[in-house]
C-alpha positions in Angstrom: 132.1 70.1 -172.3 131.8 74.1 -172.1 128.5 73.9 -173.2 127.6 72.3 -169.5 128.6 74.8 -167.4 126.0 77.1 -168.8 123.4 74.1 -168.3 125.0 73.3 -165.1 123.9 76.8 -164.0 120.6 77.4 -165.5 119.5 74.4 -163.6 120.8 75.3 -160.2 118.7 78.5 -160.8 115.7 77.0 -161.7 116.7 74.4 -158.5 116.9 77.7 -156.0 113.4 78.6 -157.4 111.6 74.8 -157.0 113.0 74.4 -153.3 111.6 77.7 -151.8 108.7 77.5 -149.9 107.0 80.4 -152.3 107.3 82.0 -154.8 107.4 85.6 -154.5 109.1 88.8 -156.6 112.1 88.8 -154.6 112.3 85.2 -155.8 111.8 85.7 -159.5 114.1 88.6 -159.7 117.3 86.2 -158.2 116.5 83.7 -160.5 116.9 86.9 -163.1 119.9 87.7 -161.7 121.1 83.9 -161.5 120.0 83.5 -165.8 121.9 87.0 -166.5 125.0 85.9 -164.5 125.2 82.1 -166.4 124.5 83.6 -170.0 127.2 86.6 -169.6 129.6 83.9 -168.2 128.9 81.6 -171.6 129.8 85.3 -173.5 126.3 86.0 -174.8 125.8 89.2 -175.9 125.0 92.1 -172.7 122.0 93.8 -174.6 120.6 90.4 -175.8 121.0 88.5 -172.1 118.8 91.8 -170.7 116.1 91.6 -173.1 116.2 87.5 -173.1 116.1 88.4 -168.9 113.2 91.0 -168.9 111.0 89.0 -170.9 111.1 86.2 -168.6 110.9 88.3 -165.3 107.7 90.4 -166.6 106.0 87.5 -167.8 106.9 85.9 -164.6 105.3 88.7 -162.8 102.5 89.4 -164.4 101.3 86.1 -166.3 98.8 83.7 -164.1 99.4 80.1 -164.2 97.1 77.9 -166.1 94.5 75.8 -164.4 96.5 72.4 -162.9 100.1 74.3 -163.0 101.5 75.6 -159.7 103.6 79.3 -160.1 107.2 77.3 -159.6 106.1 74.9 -163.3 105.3 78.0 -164.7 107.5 80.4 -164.5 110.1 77.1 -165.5 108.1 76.7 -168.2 108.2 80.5 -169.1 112.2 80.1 -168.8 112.1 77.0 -171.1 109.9 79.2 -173.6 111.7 82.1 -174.0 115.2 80.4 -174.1 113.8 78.6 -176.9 112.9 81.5 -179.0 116.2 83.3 -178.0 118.6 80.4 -179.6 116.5 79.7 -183.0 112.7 79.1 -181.3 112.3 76.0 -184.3 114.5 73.6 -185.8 115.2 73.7 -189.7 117.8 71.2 -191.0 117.9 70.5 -194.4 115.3 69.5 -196.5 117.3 67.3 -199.4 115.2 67.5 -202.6 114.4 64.6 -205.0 117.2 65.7 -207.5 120.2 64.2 -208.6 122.9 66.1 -207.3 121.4 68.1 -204.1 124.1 70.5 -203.7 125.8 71.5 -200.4 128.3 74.3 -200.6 130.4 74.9 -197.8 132.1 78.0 -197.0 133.9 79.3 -193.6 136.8 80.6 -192.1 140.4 79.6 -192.3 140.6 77.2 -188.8 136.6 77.0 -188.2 136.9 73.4 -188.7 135.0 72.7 -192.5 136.7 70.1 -193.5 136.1 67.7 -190.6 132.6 69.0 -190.8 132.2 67.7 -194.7 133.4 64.7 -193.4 130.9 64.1 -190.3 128.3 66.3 -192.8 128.9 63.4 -195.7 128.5 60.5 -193.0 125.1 62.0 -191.6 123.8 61.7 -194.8 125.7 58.1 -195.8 123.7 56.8 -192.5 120.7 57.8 -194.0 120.7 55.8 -197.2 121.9 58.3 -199.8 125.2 58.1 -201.7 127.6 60.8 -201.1 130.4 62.6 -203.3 132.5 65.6 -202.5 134.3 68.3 -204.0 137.6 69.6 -203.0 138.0 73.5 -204.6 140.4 74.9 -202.1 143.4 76.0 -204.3 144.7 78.4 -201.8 145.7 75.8 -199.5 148.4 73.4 -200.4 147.3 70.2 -197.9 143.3 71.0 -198.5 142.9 68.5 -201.5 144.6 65.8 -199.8 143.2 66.0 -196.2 139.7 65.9 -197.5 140.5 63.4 -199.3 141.7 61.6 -196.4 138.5 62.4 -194.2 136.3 61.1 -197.3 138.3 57.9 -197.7 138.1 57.0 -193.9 134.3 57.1 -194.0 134.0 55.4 -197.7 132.9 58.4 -199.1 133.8 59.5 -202.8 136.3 62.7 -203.2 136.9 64.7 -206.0 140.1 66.8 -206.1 142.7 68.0 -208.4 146.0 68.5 -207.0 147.8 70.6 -210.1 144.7 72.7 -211.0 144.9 75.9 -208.8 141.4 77.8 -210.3 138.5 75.9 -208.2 136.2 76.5 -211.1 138.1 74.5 -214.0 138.0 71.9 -211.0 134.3 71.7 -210.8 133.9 71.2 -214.1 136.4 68.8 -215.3 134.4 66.1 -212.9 130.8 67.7 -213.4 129.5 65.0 -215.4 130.5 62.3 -212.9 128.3 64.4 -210.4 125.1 63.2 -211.2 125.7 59.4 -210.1 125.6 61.2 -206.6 122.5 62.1 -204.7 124.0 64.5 -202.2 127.1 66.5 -203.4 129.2 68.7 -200.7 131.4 70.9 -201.8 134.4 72.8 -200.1 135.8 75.9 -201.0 138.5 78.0 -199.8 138.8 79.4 -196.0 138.1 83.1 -195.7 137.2 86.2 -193.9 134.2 87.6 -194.9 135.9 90.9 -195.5 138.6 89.5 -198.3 137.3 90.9 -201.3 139.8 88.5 -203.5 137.7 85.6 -201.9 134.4 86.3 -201.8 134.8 87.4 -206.0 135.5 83.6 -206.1 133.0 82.3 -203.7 130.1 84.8 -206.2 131.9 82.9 -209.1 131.6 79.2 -207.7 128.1 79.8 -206.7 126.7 81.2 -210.1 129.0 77.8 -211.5 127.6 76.0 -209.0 124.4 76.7 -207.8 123.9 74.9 -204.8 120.7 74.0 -203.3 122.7 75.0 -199.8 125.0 77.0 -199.1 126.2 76.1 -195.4 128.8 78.9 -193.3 130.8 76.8 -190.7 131.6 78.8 -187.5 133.7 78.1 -184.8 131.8 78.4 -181.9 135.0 80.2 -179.7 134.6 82.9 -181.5 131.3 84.1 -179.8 129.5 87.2 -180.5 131.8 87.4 -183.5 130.0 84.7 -185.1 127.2 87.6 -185.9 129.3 90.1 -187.8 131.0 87.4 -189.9 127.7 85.3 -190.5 125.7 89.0 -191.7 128.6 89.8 -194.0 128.8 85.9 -195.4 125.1 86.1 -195.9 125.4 89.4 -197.9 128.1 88.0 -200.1 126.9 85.1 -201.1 123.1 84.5 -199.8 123.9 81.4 -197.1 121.0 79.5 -196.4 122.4 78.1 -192.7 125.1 77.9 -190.6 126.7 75.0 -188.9 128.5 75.8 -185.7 131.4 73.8 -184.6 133.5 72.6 -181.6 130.3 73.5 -179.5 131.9 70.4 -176.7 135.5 72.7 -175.9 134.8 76.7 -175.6 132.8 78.8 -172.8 132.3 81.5 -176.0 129.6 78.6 -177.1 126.3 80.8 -175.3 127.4 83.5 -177.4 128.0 82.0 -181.3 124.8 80.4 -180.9 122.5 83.5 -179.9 124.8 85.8 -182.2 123.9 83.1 -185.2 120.4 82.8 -184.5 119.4 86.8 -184.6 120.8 86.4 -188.6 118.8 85.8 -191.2 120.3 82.7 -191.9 119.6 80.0 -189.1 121.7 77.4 -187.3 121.3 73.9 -189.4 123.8 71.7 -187.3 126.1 71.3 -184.3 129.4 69.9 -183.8 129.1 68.3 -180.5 132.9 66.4 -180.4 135.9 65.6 -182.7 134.2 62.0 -183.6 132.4 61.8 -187.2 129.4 60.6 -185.9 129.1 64.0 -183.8 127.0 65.7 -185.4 123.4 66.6 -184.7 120.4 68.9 -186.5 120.2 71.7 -184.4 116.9 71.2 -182.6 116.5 74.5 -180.3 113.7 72.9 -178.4 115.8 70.1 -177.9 118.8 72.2 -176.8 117.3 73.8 -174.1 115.8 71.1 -172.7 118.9 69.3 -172.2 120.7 72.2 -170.9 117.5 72.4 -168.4 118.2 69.0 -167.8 114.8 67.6 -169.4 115.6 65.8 -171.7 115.6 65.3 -175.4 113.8 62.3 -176.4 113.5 63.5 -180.2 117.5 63.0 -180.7 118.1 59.9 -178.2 115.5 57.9 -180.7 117.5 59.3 -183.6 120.9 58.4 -182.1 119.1 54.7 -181.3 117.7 54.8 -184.8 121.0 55.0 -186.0 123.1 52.7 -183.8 120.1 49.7 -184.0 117.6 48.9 -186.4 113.6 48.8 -185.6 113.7 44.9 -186.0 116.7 44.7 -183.6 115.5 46.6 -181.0 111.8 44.5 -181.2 113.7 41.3 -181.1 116.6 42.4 -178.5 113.0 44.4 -176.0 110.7 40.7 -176.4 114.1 39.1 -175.1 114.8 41.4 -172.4 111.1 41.4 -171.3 111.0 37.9 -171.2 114.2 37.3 -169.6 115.4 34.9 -172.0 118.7 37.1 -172.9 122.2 35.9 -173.2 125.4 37.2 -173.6 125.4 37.7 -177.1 122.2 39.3 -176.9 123.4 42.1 -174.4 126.6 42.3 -175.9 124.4 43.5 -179.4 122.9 45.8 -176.6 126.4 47.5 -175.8 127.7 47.7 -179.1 124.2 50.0 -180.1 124.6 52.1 -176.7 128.4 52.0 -177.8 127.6 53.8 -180.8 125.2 56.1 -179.5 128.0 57.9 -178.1 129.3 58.7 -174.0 127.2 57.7 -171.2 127.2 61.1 -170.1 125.4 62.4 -173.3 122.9 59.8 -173.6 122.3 60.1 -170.0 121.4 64.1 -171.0 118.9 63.1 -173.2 117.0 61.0 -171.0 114.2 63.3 -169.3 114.9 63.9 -165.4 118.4 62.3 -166.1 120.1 65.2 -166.5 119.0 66.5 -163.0 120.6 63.8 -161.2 123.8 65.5 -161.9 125.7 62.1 -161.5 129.5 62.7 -161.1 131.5 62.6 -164.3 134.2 60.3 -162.9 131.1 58.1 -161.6 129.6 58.0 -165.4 133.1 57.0 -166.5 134.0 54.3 -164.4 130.6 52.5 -166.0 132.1 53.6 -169.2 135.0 52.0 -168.2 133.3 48.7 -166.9 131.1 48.1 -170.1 134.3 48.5 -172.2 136.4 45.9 -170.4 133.0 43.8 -170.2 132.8 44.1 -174.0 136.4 43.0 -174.1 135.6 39.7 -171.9 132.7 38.8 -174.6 135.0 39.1 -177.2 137.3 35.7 -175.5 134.4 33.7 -174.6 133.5 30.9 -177.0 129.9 30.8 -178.4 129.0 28.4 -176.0 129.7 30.4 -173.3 128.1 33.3 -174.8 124.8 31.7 -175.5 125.0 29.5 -171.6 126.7 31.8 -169.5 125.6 29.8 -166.4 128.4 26.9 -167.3 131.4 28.9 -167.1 133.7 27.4 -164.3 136.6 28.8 -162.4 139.1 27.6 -164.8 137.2 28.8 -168.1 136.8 32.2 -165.9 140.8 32.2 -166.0 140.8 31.4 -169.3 138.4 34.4 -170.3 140.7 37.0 -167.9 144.3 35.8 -169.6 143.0 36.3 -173.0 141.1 39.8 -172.9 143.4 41.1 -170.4 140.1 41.6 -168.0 140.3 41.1 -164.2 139.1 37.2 -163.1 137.0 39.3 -160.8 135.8 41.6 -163.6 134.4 38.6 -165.8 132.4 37.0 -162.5 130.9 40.4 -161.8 130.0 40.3 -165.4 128.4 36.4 -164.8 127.0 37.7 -161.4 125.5 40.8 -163.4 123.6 38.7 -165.9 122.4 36.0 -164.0 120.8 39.0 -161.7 119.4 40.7 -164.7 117.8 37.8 -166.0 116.4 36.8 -162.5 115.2 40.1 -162.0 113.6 40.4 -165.9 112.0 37.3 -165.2 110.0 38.2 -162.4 108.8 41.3 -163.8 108.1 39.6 -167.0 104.5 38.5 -166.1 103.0 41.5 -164.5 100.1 43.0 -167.1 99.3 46.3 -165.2 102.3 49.0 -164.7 101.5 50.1 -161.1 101.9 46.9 -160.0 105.0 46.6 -162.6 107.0 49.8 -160.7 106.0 48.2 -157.4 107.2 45.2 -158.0 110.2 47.2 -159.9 110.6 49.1 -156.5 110.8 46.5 -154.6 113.9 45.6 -156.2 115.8 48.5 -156.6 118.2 50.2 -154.4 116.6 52.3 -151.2 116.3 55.7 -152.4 116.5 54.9 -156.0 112.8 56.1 -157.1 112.8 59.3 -155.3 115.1 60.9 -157.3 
């Protein structure tokens, strides 16, 4: 991901500045220098990374550490703060109304990537309880109406679309009375510059039709600094209330859509974060930055669990892990939520102190890699195996490997895995006060494993 290198570098800045002996002026002003040289590499804009810098390095200077806080904390802390307020400072997402339809218009440029974003924008909300209809009015694109269509269909979700009708606002209302069996409508429009003055009379016309509750721009992040001009001009023609900024997992021009996007008047409600539907997330810039930092994001790892498990699943699935009376069905239900979650590597960003580790990414996939063909040994063991694990022989083993196509030696580390697991839940399962929990935990973990 793109987006990493710039994280990749803040943190080895901040890293130069924990592991001096002091801190001193020479000090802060490299780790200036360090914060200018990753944001101009990401394409942030050159007036907007020295402003973003200078803040930080007089406030660094001049500001004395609260009581309990050492210098190194605090001038992190200062570079955590202002990074904040430079991409966004607060999250907004969308606040859907208690109306019947809430209206999402979206509107972009030719190639930004709006039609896969209806589709991950429509499943967001699907997730969440509501039910979903879209509206294709693209008439300027011959293959628009049908590859919505086939986005929608993929995730369940209803489509509207006329194929023969070429003036998007007959479109709109030859289905507007089916609209309001829908509590979330998203409708896509045409792909356009902000500049084509053909386009943006129709975009006026659909949103006077229309009126929308929100009227989303999606922008690719590659084009960087760009983004501004094109998301000032969008806003004056037709009053957007948020952008959503896409592909943000492929380009090094990411750094600079995002601070270009955020100094408009209309602020960033969502990031594309891969090409799957389910990657999508509110943008949180309190939660961005402390990823890239590599401190975590607790807010959106419980969202991504809340979505992948219930809260009755995970109490069930934590009193059986605690207790060590787990099978294999029970940790496979484990995989399959971490599974959706998403990669390793991004749930391992989330994770506070995680995303210091900087585990290698060929390390992160091999485990990938292993809980996949695990899975896939799960799925050929009977249900007696699954729920006694402990009676599967040498032949049954055999058995297991021929019919997922999984190593023999795969499926008895799997065996070997779980019966250690269990051994090792078990003995921690009685211990009432946590000190003598992580001793005990400490104990059995690899030297070296809880000073990182």
């Amino acid at each position: 991901m793109a987006i990493d290198n710039l994280g990749t570098k803040l943190k080895e800045s901040l890293r130069k500045l924990t592991r001096g002996v002091f801190v001193d002026k020479k000090q802060i002003e490299e780790l200036v220098k360090d914060i200018q040289r990753a944001l101009l590499s990401a394409d942030v804009n050159v007036k907007q990374v020295f402003e973003l810098t200078s803040k930080i390095k007089q406030r660094a200077l001049e500001e004395k550490e609260p009581k309990g806080i050492d210098k190194r904390t605090h001038i992190v802390n200062i570079v955590y703060e202002e990074l904040v307020n430079f991409l966004g400072k607060e999250e907004h997402g969308i606040k859907i109304e208690n109306k019947k339809p809430f209206k999402i218009m979206m509107v972009g440029l030719f190639g930004s990537g709006k039609t896969t974003s209806i589709g991950k924008l429509a499943k967001y909300y699907s997730k969440r309880g509501y039910k979903i209809g879209t509206v294709g009015l693209d008439v300027h694109r011959p293959a628009a109406p049908e590859q919505l269509k086939q986005v929608c269909d993929a995730i369940k979700v209803d489509c509207f679309i006329d194929k023969k009708e070429k003036d998007a606002l007959n479109i709109y209302k030859k289905f507007e009375k089916e609209f309001k069996n829908y509590d979330i409508l998203i409708i896509d429009t045409a792909g356009r510059d902000a500049l084509s003055q053909d386009l943006i009379k129709e975009i006026r016309e659909l949103n006077n039709l229309i009126k929308p509750d929100e009227r989303l721009l999606v922008i690719s992040a590659d084009i960087g600094q760009a983004a501004q001009k094109q998301a000032e001009a969008f806003h004056e023609s037709c009053n957007i209330t948020g952008v959503l900024v896409t592909k943000m997992d492929g380009t090094a021009k990411a750094g600079g859509s995002l601070s270009a996007c955020s100094v408009t008047k209309a602020p960033i409600k969502f990031i594309g974060i891969g090409e799957k539907v389910d990657d999508l997330e509110v943008y949180n810039p309190e939660g961005f930055v402390s990823r890239l930092l590599g401190m975590g994001d607790l807010k959106s790892l419980l969202e991504k669990a809340r979505e992948a498990i219930t809260e009755e699943q995970a109490q069930e699935l934590g009193s059986k892990f605690i207790k060590g009376d787990f099978n294999l069905i029970d940790l496979y239900q484990q995989m399959e939520a971490m599974s959706k979650m998403g990669p390793l590597g991004k749930i391992m960003e989330m994770i506070p102190g995680m995303g210091q580790l900087e585990l290698p990414k060929d390390f992160l996939k091999v485990q990938e890699d292993k809980l996949k063909r695990w899975k896939h040994a799960m799925q050929s063991m009977t249900k007696k195996e699954l729920e006694d694990p402990t009676e599967i022989s040498r032949s049954r083993i055999d058995r297991i490997s021929l019919g997922s196509g999984v190593s023999g030696k795969e499926v008895r580390e799997l065996i070997k895995q779980y019966k250690m697991s269990k051994k090792l839940m078990k003995s921690l399962g009685n211990v009432d006060d946590p000190s003598k929990l992580m001793r005990k935990f400490k104990g059995k973990l690899p030297k070296g494993f809880m000073s990182m």
